[in-house]
Structures are given as structure tokens and as C-alpha cells.
C-alpha positions as CSV (number, residue, x, y, z in Angstrom):
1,X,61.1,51.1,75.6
2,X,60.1,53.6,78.2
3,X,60.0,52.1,81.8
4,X,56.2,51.9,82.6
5,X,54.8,51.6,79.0
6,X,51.3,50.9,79.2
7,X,50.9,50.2,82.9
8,X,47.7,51.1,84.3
9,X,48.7,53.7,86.9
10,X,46.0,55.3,89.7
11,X,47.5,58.7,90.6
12,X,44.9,59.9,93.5
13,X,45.5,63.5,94.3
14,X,47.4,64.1,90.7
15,X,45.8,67.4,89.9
16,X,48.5,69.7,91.9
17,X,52.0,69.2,93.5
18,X,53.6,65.9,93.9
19,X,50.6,64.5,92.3
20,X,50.5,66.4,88.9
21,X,54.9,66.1,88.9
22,X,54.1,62.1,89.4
23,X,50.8,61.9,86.7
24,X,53.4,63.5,84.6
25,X,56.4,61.7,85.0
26,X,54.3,58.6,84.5
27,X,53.0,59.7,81.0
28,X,56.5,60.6,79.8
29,X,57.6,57.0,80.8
30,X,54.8,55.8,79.0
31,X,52.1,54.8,81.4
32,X,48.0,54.6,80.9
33,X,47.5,57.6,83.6
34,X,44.2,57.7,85.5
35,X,43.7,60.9,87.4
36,X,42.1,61.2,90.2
37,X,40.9,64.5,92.6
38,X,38.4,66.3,93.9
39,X,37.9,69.2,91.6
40,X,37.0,68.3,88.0
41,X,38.6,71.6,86.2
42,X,41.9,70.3,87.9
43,X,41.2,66.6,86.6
44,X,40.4,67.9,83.2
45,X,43.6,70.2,83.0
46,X,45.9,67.2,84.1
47,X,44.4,64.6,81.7
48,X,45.0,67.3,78.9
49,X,49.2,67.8,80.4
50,X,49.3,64.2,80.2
51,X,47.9,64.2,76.7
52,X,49.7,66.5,75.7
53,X,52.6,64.0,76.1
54,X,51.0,61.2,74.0
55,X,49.8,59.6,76.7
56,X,47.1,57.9,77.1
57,X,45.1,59.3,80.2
58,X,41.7,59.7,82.0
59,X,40.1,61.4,84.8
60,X,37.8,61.1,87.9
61,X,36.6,63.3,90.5
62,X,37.4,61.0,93.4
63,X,37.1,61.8,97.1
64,X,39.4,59.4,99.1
65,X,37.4,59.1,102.3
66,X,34.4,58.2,100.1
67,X,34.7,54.2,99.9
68,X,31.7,54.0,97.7
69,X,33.4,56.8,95.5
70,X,36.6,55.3,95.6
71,X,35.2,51.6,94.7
72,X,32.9,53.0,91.4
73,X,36.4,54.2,90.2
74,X,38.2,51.4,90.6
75,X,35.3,49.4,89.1
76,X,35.0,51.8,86.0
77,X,38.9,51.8,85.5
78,X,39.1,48.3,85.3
79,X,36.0,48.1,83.1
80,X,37.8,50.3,80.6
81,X,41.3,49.6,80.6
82,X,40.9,45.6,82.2
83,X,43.6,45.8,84.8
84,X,45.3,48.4,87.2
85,X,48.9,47.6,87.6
86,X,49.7,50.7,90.0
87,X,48.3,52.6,92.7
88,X,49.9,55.7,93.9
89,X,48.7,56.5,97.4
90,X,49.0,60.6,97.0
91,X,46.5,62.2,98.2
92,X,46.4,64.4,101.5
93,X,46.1,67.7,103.1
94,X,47.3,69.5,106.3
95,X,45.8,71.4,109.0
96,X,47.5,72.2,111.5
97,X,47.8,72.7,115.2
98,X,49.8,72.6,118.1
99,X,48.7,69.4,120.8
100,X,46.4,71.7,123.2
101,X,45.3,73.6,120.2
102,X,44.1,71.2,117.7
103,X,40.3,70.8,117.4
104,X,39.0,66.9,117.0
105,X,37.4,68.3,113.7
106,X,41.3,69.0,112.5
107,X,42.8,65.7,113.6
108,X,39.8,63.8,112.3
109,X,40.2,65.6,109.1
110,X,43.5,65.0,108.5
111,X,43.3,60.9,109.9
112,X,40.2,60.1,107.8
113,X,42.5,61.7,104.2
114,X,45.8,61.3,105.2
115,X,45.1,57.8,106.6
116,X,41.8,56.5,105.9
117,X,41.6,57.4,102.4
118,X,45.4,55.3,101.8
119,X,43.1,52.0,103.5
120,X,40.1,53.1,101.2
121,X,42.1,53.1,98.0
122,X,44.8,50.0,98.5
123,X,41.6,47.7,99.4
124,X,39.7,48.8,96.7
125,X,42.4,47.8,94.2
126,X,44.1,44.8,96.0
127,X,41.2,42.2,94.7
128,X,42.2,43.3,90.7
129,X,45.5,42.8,91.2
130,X,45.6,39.5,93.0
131,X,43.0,38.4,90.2
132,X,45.7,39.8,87.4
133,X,48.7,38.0,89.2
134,X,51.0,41.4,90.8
135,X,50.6,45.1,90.9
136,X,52.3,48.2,93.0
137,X,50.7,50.0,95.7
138,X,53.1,53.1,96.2
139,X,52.4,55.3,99.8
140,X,53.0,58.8,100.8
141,X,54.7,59.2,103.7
142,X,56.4,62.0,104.8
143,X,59.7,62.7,106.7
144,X,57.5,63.9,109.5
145,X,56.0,60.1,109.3
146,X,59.5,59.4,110.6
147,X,60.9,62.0,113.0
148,X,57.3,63.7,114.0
149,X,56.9,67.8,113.3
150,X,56.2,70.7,115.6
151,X,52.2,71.4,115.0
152,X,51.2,68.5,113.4
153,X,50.4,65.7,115.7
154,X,47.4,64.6,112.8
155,X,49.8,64.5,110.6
156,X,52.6,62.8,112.3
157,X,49.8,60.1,113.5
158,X,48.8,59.8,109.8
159,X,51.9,59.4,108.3
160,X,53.7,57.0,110.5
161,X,50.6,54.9,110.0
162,X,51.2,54.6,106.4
163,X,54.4,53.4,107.1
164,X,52.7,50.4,109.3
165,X,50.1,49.8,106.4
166,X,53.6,49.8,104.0
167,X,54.9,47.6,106.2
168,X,52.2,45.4,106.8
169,X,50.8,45.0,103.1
170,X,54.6,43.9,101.6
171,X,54.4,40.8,103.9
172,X,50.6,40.1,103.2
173,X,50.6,41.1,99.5
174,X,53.9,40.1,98.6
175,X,53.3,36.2,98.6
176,X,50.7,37.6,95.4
177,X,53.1,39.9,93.8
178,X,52.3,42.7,94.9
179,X,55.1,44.7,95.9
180,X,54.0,47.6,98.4
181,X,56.3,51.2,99.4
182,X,56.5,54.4,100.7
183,X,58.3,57.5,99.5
184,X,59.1,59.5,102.5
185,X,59.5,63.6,101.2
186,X,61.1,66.3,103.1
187,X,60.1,69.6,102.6
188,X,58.9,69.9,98.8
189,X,58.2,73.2,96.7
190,X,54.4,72.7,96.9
191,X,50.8,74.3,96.9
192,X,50.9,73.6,100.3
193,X,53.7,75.9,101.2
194,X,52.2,79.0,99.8
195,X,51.4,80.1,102.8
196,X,54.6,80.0,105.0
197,X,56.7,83.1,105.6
198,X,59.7,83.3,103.5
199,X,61.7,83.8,106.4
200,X,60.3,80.1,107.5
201,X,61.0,78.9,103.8
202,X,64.8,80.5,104.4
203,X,64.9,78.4,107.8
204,X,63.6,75.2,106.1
205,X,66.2,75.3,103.6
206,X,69.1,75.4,105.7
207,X,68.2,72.5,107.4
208,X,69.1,70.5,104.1
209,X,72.4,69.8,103.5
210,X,71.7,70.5,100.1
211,X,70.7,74.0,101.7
212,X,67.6,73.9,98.9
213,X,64.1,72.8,98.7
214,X,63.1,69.7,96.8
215,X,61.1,69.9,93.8
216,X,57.9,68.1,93.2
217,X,59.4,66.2,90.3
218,X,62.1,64.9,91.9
219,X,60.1,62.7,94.6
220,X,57.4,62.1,90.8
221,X,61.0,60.4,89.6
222,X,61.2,57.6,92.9
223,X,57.6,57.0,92.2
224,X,58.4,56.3,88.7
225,X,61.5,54.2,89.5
226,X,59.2,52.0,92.2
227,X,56.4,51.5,89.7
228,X,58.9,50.2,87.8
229,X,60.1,46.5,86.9
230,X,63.6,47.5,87.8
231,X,62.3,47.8,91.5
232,X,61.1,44.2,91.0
233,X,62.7,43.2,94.4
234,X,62.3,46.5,96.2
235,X,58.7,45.5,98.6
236,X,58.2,46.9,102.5
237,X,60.5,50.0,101.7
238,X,60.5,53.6,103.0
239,X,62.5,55.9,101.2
240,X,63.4,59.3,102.2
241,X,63.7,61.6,99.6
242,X,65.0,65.0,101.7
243,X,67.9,66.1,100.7
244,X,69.7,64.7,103.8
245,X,67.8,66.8,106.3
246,X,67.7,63.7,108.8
247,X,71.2,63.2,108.1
């Protein structure tokens, strides 16, 4: 039996990077994948991946920092499939900016995604999964949610605060089985590194003791492992996945 057969799983952001390597992962171990971004060509060609698998799957344009959004998608999941047994917390961007050089538009950008939208979607879900007796709330952190980053004080700010909610939600939710955690990436082969000189790529990489980048399936497979019952006793957790760069 494959480890998350038939588990309802909210993937929000699952159209590129982490989140297509995670909606994928999640259909090859079996899971109902719902998909969620914010462009619906990029929905549509994710459902069809995950498909393509024999999974079962559907799709929703879905902005996080939209609550109503957020809450008519929750509604129509559980209207369809009954029950949503996992959230994974996926979504966000970057914009960044050194301290006297970031704009409020940039910080408030990042905070209301990388932050607000985690709040938006773990309350929307928490009520269905008290009602249905457990469920997994799954958070993406970041390495720089643990040892801060040059340039991205919004980002920093963001993703140490999921580490509080993480924190927070295992205590409150746990007594309802609800098991919350964070999966904390270092520096990931990504959209969002397109960008960035290779001679910046070259210097990431030998901070790793693994002297590589990581791949986007390889965080996809701790998601998997935590939306799993053989994390049944894993709650509150933040787990680096880095290749040893804090080492």
C-alpha cells in the first residue's frame, strides 16, 4: 500500500518548484492531490502530471492572502472529496532588499504571502479536521527562518514566524490530532533562482558540505514522509533539509 493512499492533500503553490516536486510525490504515494496557485494554465498542467500518475487530482486558482478565496476552496474541496486530511503550507515568493533599501510595499508583500497566507490557509482547514477527528498541517520554512539571510529581512521576519505558528499550532491542535511541522530548505534548484549569477550559484554550493544544491524533490520526499502515518508521533518539528550548510 503506498504511504498516503487516498489522503486528501492541499498543496497551495503546487504549480512550480517545491510545490509541483511535492503535488507529485504525493500522487506517486497515492494521495487525492488538490492543486492549488495562482495561474490556471499552471493548475491545469499540474493536475494533468499528477494524472498522468493515476492519481486522482484537482485544481484551483487560489490566492493565499485572499481569505474569502482561500475559504470557497476549502469549502468546495470538502464538498467534493468530504474530508482534507493534509495541508501543505507551500506557497511564497521573494523580493528582496537590503534593511535601508527595502520599500514597505516589498516587506508588506512578502509578510501578507509568506506569512499571512500560512494563517489564512491553516484556519481555514483546522475546523474540517477537528470535525473529521486529525489531519496534518505541513509549513514552509526556510533555513533563512533559522539563521536570517543577507537582503531579506521580509523574508527572514516571515519565515521565522512560521516556525512560531508551527510551534504554536502542535500544542493547540495536537490535543485533536492534528499534528503540525515545518520543513526548513536550504538553498533549492528552483524557479526562484533563475535569476542569480552563476558565480553566486558556485558560492552557494560550496557552502554545503555536500558541495551541491538540493533538488526540489528531495525536500517533496520529507513532505511525503510527514504527511505520513509513519510520522504519527512527529508534531511541533522543524526540519532542515540543507545539505548540512548550518552544520
Amino acid at each position: 500500500m503506498k504511504r498516503l493512499e487516498g489522503k486528501i492533500s492541499l498543496i497551495t503553490g503546487a504549480a512550480q518548484g517545491i510545490g509541483l516536486a511535492t503535488a507529485i510525490k504525493f500522487a506517486q504515494e497515492g494521495a487525492v492531490v488538490i492543486v492549488c496557485d495562482l495561474k490556471q494554465v499552471a493548475v491545469d498542467e499540474a493536475v494533468r502530471q499528477c494524472e498522468a500518475l493515476g492519481a486522482q487530482a484537482a485544481g484551483f486558482v487560489m490566492d493565499v492572502t485572499q481569505r474569502e478565496m482561500v475559504d470557497a476552496v476549502v469549502a468546495r474541496v470538502v464538498a467534493r472529496f468530504g474530508r482534507i486530511d493534509v495541508l501543505v503550507n507551500n506557497a511564497g515568493i521573494t523580493q528582496d532588499a537590503r534593511l535601508q533599501k527595502m520599500t514597505l510595499e516589498q516587506f508588506d508583500r512578502v509578510i501578507d504571502v509568506n506569512l499571512r497566507g500560512v494563517f489564512h490557509c491553516a484556519q481555514a482547514v483546522t475546523e474540517q479536521m477537528t470535525a473529521q477527528g486529525g489531519g496534518v498541517i505541513l509549513n514552509a520554512s526556510s533555513v533563512v527562518g533559522i539563521y536570517g539571510n543577507f537582503g531579506q529581512t521580509n523574508y527572514a521576519a516571515a519565515k521565522f514566524g512560521v516556525i512560531g505558528f508551527t510551534k504554536t499550532w502542535s500544542r493547540e491542535l495536537g490535543p485533536k490530532g492534528i499534528r503540525v511541522n515545518a520543513v526548513a530548505p536550504g538553498f533549492i534548484v528552483t524557479p526562484i533562482l533563475s535569476t542569480i549569477p552563476e558565480k553566486v550559484i558556485a558560492e552557494m554550493e560550496h557552502r554545503v558540505p555536500l558541495r551541491r544544491l538540493g533538488q526540489p524533490e528531495e525536500i517533496a520526499n520529507v513532505y511525503a514522509f510527514l504527511a505520513s502515518d509513519e510520522a504519527s508521533y512527529v508534531n511541533g518539528a522543524v526540519i532542515e533539509v540543507s545539505g548540512g550548510m548550518s552544520v
